[in-house]
DODREN-237901 format. One record per residue (C-alpha): residue number from 1; chain; z, x, y. Coordinates in steps of 0.05 Angstrom, whole numbers, plus 32768, in hexadecimal, padded with zeros to 4 digits. Last residue first. Example, Ala and Ser with C-alpha at 12.3 -4.5 7.8 and 13.67 -1.06 7.14 Angstrom:
# DODREN-237901
num / chaine / Z / X / Y
2 / A / 808F / 8111 / 7FEB
1 / A / 809C / 80F6 / 7FA6
***
This chain:
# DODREN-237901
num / chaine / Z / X / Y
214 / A / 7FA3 / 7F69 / 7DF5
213 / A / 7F92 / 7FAE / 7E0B
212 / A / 7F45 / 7F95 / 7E1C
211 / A / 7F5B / 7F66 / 7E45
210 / A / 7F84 / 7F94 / 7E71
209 / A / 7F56 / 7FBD / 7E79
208 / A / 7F21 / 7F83 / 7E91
207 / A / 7F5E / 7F69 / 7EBB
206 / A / 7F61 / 7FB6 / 7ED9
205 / A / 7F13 / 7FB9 / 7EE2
204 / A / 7F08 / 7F6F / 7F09
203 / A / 7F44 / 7F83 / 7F36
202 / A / 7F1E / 7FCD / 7F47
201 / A / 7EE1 / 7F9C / 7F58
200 / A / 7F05 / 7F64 / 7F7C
199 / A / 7F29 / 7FA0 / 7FA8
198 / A / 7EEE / 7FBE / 7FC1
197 / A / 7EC2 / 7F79 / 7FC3
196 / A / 7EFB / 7F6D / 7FF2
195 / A / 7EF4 / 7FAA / 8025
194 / A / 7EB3 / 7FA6 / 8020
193 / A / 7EB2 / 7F5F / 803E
192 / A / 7EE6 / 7F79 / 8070
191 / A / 7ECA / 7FB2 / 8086
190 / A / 7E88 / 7F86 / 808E
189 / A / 7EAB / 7F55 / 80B3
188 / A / 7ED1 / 7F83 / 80E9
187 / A / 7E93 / 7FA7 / 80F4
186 / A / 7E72 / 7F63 / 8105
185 / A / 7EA8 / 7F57 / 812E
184 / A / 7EAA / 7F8F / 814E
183 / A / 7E68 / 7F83 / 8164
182 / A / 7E73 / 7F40 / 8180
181 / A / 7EAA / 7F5B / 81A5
180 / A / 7EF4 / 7F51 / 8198
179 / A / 7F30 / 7F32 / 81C8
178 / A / 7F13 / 7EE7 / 8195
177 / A / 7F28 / 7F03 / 8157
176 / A / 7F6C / 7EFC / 8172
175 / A / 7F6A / 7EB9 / 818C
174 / A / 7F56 / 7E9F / 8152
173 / A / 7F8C / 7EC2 / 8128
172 / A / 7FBE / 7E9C / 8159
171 / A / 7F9A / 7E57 / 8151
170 / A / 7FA0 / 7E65 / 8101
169 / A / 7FE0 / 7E70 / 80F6
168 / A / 7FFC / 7E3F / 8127
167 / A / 7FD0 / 7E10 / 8106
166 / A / 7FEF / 7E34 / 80C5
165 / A / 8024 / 7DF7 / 80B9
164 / A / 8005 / 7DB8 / 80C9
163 / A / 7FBF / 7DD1 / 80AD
162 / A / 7FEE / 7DD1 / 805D
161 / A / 8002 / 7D95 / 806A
160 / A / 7FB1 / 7D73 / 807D
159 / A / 7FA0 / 7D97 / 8040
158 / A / 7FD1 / 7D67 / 801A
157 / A / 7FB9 / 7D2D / 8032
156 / A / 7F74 / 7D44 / 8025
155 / A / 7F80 / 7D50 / 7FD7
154 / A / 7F5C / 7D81 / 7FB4
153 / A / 7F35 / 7D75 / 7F7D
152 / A / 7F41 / 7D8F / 7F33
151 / A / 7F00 / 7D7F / 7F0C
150 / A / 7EF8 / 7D6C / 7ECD
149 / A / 7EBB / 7D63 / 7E9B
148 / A / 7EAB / 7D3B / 7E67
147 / A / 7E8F / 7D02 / 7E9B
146 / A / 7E5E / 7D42 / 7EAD
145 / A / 7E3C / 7D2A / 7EF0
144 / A / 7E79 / 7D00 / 7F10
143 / A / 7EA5 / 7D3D / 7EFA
142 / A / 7EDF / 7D11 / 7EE5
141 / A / 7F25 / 7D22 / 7F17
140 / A / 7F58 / 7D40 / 7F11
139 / A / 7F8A / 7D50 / 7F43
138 / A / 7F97 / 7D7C / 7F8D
137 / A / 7FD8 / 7D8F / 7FB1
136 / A / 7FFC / 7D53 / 7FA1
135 / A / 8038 / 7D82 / 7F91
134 / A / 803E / 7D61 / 7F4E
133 / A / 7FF0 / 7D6B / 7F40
132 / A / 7FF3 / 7DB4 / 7F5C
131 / A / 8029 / 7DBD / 7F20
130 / A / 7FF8 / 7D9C / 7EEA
129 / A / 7FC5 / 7DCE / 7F0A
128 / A / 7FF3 / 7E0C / 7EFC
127 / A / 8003 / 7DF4 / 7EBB
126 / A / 7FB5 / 7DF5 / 7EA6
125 / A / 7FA6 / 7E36 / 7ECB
124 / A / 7FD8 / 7E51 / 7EA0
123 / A / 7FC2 / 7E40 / 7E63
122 / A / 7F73 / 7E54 / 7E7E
121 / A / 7F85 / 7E9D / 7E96
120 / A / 7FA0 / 7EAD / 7EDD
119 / A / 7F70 / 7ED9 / 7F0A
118 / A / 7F7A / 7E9E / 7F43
117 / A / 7F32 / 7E98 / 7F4D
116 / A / 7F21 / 7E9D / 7F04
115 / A / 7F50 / 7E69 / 7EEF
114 / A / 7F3A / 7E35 / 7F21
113 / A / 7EEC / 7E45 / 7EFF
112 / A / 7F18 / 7E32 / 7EBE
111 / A / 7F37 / 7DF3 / 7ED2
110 / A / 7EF8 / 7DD7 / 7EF4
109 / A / 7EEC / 7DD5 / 7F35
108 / A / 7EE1 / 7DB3 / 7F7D
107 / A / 7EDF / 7DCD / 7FBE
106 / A / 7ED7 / 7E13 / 7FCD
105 / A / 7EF8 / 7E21 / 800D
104 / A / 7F35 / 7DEB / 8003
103 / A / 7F32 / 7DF5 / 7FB0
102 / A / 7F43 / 7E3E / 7FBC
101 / A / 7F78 / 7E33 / 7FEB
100 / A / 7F9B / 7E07 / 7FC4
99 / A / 7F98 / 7E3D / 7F87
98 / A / 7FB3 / 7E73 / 7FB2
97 / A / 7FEC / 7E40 / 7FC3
96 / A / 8000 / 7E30 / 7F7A
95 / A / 7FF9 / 7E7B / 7F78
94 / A / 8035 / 7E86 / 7FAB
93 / A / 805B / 7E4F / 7F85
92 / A / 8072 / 7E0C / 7FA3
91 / A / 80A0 / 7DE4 / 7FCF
90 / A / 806E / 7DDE / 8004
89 / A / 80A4 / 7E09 / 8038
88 / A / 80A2 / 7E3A / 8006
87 / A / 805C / 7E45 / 7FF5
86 / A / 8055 / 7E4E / 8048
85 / A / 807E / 7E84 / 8046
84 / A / 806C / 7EA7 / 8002
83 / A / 8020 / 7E9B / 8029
82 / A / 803C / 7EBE / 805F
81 / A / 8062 / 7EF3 / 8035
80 / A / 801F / 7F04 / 8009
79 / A / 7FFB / 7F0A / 8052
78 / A / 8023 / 7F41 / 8074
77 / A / 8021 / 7F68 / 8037
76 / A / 7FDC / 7F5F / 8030
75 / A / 7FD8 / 7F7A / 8074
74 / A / 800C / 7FB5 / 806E
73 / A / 7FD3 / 7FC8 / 803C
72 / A / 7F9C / 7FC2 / 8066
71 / A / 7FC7 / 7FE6 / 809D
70 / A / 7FD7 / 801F / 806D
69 / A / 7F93 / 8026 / 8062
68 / A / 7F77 / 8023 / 80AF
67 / A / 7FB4 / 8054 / 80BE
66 / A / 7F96 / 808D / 8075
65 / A / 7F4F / 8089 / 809B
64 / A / 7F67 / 809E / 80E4
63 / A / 7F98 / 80D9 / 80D1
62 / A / 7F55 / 80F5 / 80A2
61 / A / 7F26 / 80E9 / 80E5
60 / A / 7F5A / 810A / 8110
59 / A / 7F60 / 8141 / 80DF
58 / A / 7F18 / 814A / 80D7
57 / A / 7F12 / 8151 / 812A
56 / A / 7F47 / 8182 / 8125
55 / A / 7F1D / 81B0 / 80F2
54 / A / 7EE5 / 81A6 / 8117
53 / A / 7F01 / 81BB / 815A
52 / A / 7F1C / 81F6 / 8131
51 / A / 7ED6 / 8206 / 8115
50 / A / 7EC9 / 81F1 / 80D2
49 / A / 7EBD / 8227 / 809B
48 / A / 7E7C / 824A / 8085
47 / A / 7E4E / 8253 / 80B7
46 / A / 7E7A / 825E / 80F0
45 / A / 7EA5 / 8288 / 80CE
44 / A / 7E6C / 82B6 / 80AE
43 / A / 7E53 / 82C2 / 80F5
42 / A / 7E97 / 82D0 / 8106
41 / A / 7E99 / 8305 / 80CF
40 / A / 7E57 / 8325 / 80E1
39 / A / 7E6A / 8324 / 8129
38 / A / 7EB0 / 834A / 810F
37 / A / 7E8A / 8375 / 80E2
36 / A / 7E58 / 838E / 8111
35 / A / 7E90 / 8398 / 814A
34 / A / 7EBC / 83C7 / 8117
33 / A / 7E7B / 83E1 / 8103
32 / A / 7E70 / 83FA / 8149
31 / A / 7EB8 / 840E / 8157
30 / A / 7EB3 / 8438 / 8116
29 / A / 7E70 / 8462 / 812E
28 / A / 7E8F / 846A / 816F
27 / A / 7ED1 / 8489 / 8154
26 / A / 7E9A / 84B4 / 8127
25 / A / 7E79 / 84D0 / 815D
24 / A / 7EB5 / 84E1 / 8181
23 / A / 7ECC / 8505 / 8140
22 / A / 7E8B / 852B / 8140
21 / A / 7E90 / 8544 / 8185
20 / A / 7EDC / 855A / 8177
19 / A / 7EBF / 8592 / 8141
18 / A / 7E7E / 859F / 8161
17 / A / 7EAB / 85AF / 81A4
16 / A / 7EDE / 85D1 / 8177
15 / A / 7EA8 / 85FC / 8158
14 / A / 7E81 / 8611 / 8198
13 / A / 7EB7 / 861F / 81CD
12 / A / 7E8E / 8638 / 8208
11 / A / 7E51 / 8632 / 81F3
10 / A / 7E56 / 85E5 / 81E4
9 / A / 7E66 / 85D1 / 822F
8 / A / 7EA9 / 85C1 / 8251
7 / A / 7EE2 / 85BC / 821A
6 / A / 7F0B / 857C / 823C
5 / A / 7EDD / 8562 / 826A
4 / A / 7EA4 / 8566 / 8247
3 / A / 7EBD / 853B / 8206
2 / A / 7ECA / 8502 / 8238
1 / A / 7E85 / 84FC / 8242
***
């Protein structure tokens, strides 16, 4: 013990060596709570906050989700010019186009189901199928099973235009989906499935706003 070698034994110097053995004591005392606090504390640490490796994996993940949503909405962004494009070259409006597109994947119509795909109300709907009419983009036509009803149709020859100018469009996009797996294509699907009912769901909830306002 280092006490020895400095006052020998406790006959000799009885007082100081009480006097310095109690200070050792308590040194050893302190550098055992000093240990019991620090375990406690990293005890604590490990149950209560995130480890660095944690910490960087959550920052990674964070980084990660805020690139897919700024590439969803560089996408739109990329897709409202190409169909301003292609609107242009047509000689018509952007929602003219929308409203094409709509009759080419879902066939047939009426004025008001036309409306509701293109979010425009009835009046408008009206003018904008009198201006697909002068494009010969689609017309109106008698619903054979409801003579009272109408139908706005699209027109082939016009379809056939519209392929001539996103073939390129469309062999390209092929090819693209095709470097991907059938799994990521499913994933690929569902995200973007979700992704839409997403954004039909928050658009449903502003026009319903909206609506009410007026």
């Amino acid at each position: 013990m280092w006490l020895g070698h400095q006052l020998g034994d406790r006959s000799s110097h009885p007082e100081a060596y009480d006097k310095l053995l109690a200070g050792e004591q308590a040194s050893q005392k302190e550098a055992v709570h000093a240990e019991q606090a620090n375990t406690l504390f990293i005890r604590h640490f490990d149950d209560q906050y995130i480890q660095p490796e944690a910490i960087m994996q959550d920052v990674e993940r964070k980084a990660l989700e805020r690139d897919v949503l700024a590439k969803l909405r560089a996408l739109s962004a990329a897709d409202g010019r190409l169909n301003a494009a292609v609107a242009a070259v047509l000689g018509i409006h952007p929602t003219d186009l929308e409203a094409g597109d709509a009759l080419g994947r879902r066939g047939p119509m009426t004025i008001g189901e036309l409306a509701r795909q293109v979010r425009l109300s009835p009046g408008a709907a009206t003018a904008l199928v009198d201006r697909l009419e002068r494009a010969r983009l689609a017309r109106r036509k008698a619903d054979p099973a409801s003579r009272r009803r109408v139908l706005v149709t699209p027109l082939r020859q016009t379809a056939a235009r519209v392929a001539a100018i996103v073939r390129p469009i469309t062999r390209d996009a092929q090819a693209l989906v095709a470097g991907y797996s059938d799994r990521d294509l499913e994933l690929i699907t569902e995200f973007l499935t979700r992704a839409a009912m997403l954004l039909e769901k928050h658009g449903d909830e502003i026009e319903a706003r909206l609506t009410k306002q007026d």
